[in-house]
PASEBA-1860 file (N, C-alpha, C; in nm, 3 decimals):
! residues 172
1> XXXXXXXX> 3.777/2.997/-0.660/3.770/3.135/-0.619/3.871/3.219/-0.694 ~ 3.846/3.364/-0.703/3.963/3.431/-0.804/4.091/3.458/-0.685 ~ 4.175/3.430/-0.749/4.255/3.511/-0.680/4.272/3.601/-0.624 ~ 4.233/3.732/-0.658/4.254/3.868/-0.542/4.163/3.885/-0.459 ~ 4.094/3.775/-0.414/4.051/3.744/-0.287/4.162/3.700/-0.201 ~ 4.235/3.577/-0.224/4.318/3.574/-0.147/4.466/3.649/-0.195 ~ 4.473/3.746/-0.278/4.546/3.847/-0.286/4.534/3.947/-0.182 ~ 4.454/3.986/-0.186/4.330/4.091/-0.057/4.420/4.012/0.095
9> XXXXXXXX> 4.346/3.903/0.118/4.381/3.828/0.244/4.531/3.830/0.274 ~ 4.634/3.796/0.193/4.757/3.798/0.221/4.795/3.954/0.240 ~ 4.728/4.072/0.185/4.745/4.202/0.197/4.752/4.233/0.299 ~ 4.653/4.209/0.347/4.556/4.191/0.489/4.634/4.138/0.633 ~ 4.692/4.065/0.660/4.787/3.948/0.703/4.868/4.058/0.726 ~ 4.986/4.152/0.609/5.088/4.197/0.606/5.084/4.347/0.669 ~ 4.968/4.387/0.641/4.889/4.529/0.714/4.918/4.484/0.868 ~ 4.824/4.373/0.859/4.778/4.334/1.041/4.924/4.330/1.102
17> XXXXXXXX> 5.036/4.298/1.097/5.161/4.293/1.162/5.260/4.413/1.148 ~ 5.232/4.500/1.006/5.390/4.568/0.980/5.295/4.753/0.964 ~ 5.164/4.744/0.909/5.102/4.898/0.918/5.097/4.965/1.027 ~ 5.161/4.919/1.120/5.110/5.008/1.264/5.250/5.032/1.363 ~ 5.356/4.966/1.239/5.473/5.027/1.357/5.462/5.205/1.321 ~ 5.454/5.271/1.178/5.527/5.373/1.206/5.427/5.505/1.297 ~ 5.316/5.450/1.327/5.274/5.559/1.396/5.334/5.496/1.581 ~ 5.371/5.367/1.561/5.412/5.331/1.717/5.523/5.410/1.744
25> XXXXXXXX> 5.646/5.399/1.671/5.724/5.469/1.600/5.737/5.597/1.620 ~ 5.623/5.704/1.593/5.611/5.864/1.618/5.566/5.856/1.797 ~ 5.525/5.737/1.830/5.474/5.803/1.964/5.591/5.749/2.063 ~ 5.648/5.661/2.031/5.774/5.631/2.110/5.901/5.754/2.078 ~ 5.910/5.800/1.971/5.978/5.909/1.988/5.934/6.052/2.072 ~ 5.820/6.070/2.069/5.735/6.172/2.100/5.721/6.142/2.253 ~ 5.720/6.009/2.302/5.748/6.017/2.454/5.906/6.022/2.466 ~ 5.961/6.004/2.384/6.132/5.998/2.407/6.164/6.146/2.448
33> XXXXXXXX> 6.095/6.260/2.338/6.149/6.370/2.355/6.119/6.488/2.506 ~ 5.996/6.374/2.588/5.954/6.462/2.695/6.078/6.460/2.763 ~ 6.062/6.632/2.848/6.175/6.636/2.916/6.222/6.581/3.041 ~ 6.098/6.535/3.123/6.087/6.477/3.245/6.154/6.360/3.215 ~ 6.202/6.255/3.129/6.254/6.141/3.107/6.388/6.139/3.082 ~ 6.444/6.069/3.197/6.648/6.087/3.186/6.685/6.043/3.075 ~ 6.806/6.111/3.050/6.871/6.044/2.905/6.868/5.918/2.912 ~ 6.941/5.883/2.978/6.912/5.690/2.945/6.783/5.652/2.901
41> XXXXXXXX> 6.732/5.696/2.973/6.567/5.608/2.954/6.493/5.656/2.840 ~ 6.579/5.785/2.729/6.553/5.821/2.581/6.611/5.693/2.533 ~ 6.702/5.709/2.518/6.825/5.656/2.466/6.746/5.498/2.450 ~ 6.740/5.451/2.551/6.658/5.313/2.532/6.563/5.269/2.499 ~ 6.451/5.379/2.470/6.345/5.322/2.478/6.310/5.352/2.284 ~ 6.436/5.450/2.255/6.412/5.442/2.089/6.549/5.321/2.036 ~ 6.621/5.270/2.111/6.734/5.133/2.075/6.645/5.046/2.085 ~ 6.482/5.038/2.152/6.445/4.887/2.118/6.355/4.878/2.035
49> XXXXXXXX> 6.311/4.997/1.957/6.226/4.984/1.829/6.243/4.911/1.765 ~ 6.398/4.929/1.692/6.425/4.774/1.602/6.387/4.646/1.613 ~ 6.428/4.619/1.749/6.410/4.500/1.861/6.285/4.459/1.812 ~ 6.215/4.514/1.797/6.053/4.516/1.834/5.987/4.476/1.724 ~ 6.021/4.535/1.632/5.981/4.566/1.460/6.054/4.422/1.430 ~ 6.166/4.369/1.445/6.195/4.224/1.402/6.132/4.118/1.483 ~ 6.126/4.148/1.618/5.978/4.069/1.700/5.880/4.060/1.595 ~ 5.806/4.162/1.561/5.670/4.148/1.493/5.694/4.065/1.318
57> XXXXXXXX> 5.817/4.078/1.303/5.869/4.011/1.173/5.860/3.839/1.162 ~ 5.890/3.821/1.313/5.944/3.657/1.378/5.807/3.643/1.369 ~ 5.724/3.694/1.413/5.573/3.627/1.441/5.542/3.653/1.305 ~ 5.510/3.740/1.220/5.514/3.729/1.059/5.542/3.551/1.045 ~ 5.678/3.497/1.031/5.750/3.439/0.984/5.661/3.321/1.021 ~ 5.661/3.269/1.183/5.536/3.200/1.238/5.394/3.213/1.176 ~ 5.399/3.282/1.140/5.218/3.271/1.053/5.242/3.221/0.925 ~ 5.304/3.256/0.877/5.382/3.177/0.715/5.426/3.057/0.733
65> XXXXXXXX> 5.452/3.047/0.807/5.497/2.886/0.801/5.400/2.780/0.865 ~ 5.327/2.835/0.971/5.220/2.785/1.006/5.086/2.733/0.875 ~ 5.078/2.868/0.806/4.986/2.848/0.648/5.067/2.749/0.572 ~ 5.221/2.740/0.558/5.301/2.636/0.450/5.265/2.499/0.505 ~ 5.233/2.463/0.668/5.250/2.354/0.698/5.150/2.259/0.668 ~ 5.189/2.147/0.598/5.269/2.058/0.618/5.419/2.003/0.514 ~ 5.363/2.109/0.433/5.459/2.121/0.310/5.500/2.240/0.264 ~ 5.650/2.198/0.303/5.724/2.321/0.258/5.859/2.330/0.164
73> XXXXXXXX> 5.742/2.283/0.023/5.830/2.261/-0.089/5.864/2.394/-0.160 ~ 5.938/2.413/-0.235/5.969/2.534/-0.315/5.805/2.543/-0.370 ~ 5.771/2.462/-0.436/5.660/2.460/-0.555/5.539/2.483/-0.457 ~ 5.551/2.420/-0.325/5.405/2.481/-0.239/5.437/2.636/-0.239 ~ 5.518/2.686/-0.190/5.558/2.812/-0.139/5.518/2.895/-0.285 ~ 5.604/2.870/-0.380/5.524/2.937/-0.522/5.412/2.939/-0.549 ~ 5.316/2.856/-0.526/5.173/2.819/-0.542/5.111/2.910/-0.396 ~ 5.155/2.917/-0.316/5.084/3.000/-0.168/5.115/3.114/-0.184
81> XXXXXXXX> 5.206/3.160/-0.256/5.234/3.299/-0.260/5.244/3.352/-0.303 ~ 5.097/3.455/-0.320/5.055/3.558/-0.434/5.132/3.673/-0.503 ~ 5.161/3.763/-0.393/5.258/3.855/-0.381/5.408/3.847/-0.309 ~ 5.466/3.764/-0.404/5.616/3.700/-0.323/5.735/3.819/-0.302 ~ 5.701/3.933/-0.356/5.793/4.102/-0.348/5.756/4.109/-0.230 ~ 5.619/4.166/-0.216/5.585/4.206/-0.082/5.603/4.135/0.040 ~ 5.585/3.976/0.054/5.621/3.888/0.095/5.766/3.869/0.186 ~ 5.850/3.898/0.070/5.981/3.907/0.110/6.026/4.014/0.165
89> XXXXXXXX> 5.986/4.131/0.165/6.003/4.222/0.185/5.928/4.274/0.332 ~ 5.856/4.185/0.323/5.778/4.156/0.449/5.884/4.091/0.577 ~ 5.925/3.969/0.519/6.012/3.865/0.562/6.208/3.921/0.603 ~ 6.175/4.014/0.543/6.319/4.129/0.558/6.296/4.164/0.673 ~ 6.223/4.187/0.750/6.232/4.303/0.876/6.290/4.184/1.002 ~ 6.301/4.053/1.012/6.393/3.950/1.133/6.522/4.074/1.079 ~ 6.564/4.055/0.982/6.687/4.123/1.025/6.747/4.232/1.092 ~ 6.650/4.309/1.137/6.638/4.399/1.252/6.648/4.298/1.354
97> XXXXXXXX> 6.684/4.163/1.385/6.748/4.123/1.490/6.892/4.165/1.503 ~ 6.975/4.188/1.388/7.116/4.203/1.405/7.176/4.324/1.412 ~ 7.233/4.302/1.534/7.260/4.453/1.598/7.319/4.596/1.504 ~ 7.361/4.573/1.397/7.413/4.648/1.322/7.303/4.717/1.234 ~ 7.205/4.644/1.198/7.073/4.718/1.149/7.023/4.777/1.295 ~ 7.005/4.700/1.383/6.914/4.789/1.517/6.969/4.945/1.529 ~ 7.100/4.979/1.483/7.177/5.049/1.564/7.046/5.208/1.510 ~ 7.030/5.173/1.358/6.971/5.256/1.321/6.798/5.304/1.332
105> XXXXXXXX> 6.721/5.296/1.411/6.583/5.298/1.413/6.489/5.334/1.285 ~ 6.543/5.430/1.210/6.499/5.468/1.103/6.486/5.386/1.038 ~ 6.582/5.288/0.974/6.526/5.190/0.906/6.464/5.112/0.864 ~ 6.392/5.073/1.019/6.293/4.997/1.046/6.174/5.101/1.002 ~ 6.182/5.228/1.053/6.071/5.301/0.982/6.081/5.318/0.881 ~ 6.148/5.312/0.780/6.154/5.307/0.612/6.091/5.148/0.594 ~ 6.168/5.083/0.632/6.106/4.926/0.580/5.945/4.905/0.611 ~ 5.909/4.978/0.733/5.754/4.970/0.788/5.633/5.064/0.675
113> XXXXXXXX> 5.732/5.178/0.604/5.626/5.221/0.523/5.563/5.183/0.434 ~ 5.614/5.091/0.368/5.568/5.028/0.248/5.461/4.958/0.285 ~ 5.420/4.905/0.338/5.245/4.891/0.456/5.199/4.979/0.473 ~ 5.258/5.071/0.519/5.132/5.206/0.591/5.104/5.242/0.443 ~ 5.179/5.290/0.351/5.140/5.326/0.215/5.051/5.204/0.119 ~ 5.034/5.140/0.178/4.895/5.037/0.146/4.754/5.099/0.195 ~ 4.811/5.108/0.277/4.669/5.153/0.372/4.642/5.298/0.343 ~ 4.775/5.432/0.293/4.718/5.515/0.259/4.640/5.564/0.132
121> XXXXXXXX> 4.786/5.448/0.037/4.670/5.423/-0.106/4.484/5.431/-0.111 ~ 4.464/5.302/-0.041/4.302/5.271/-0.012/4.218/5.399/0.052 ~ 4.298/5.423/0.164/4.237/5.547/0.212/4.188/5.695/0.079 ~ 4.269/5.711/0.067/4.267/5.791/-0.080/4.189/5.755/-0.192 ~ 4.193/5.641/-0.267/4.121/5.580/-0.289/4.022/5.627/-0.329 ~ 3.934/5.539/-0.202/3.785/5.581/-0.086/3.755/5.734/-0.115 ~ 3.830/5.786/-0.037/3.790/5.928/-0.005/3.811/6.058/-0.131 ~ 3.872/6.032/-0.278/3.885/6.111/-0.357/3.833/6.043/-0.502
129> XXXXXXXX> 3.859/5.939/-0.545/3.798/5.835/-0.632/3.660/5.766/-0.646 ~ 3.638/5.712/-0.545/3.508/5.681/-0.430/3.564/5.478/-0.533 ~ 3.698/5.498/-0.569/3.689/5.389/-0.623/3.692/5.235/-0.543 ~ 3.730/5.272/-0.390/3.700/5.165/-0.303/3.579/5.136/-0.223 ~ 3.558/5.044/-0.209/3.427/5.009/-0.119/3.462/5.070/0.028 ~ 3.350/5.091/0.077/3.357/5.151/0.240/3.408/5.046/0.308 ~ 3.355/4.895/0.270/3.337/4.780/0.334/3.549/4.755/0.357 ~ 3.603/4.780/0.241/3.742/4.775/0.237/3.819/4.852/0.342
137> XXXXXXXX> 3.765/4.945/0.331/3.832/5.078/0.419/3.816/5.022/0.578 ~ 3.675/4.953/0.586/3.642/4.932/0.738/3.707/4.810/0.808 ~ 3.739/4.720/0.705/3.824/4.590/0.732/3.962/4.686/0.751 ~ 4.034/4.766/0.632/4.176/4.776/0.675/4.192/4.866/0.806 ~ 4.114/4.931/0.842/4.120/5.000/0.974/4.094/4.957/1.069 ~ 4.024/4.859/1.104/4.057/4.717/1.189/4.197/4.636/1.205 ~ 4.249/4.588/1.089/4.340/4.574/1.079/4.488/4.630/1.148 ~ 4.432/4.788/1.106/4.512/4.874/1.141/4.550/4.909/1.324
145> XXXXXXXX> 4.420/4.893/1.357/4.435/4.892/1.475/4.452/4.803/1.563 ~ 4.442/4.653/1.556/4.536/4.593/1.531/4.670/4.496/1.562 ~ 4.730/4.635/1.467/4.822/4.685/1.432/4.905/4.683/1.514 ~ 4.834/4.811/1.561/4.856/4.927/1.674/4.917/4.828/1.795 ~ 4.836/4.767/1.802/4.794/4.712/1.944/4.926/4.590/1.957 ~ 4.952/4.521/1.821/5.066/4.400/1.822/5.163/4.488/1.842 ~ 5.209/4.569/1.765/5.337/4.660/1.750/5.356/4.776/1.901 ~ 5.258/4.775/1.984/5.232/4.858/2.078/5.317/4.718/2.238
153> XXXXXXXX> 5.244/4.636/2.202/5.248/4.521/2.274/5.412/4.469/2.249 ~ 5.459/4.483/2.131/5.578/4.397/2.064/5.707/4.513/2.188 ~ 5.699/4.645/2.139/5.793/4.750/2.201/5.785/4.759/2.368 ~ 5.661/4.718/2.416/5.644/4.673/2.559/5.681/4.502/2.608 ~ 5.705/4.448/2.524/5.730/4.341/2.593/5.919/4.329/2.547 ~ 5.953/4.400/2.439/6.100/4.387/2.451/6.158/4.488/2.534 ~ 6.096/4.586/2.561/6.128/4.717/2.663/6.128/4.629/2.806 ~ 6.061/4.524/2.834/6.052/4.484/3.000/6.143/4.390/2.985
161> XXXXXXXX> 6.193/4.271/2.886/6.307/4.197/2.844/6.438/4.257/2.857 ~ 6.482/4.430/2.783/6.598/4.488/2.834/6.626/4.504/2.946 ~ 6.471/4.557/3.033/6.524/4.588/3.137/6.543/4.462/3.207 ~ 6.478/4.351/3.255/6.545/4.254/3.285/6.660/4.208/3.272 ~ 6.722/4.213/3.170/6.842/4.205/3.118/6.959/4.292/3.174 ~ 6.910/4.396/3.164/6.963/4.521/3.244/7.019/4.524/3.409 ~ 6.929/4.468/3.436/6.910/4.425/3.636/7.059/4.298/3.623 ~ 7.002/4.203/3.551/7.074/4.118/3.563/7.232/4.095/3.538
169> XXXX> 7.298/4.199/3.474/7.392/4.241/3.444/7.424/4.339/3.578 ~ 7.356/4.433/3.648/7.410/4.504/3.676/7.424/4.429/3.851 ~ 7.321/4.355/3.869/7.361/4.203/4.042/7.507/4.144/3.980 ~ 7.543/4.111/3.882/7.652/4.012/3.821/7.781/4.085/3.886
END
């Protein structure tokens, strides 16, 4: 088979986990800024974006290694991996576990664009070139959504983890 088939697929893979934080991203700020919501509960609910965005990184990391297994030689890993920039760069966002990157949220939305600008490339594409297939466009917007839905899911399940965390500190 040629390669940018499974060039495509690993694209694909990296869309499905990291293209859909930064619109999660605009809507977690955009509920941050309603006024009915106490400061604290701003304050927190844009400190666990990071959180969240290196969640979806860890499960990244789990799917990669899951595809390396049963061998995880340097020379397999070179041979499995088409686009090893993007890859890594992919593989960058765990470090939004350490509190000193979290502190900043933005970052994580800088590191998340370089995906969405995959997806806006194609879009464009499509719609001014006509140089992509429809069929492309309709897979990455699947993808995309998704997306949505892991990265939607990722900020709700570390948002109910703080607050647990939260309780439990404050019985102590």
């Amino acid at each position: 088979m040629d390669s940018s088939f499974f060039e495509y697929i690993q694209q694909l893979e990296k869309m499905a986990f990291f293209s859909g934080y930064p619109l999660v991203y605009a809507i977690v700020f955009f509920i941050a800024g309603e006024k009915n919501l106490r400061a604290g509960y701003k304050k927190r609910i844009v400190s666990v974006l990071p959180y969240a965005y290196a969640l979806v990184g860890t499960l990244y990391l789990g799917l990669q290694l899951r595809n390396l297994y049963p061998d995880y030689s340097l020379e397999n890993i070179r041979l499995t991996l088409i686009q090893p920039y993007l890859t890594i760069w992919a593989l960058l966002s765990i470090f939004f576990w350490i509190p000193v990157l979290s502190k900043k949220p933005v970052l994580s939305l800088i590191h998340s664009l370089v995906f969405f600008f995959i997806l806006v490339k194609d879009l464009i594409s499509y719609l001014f070139q006509n140089s992509t297939d429809i069929y492309v466009v309709r897979n990455e917007m699947k993808i995309y959504t998704d997306s949505l839905l892991l990265n939607l899911a990722s900020v709700i399940i570390i948002s109910f983890l703080f607050f647990l965390l939260s309780r439990i500190r404050v019985k102590k």
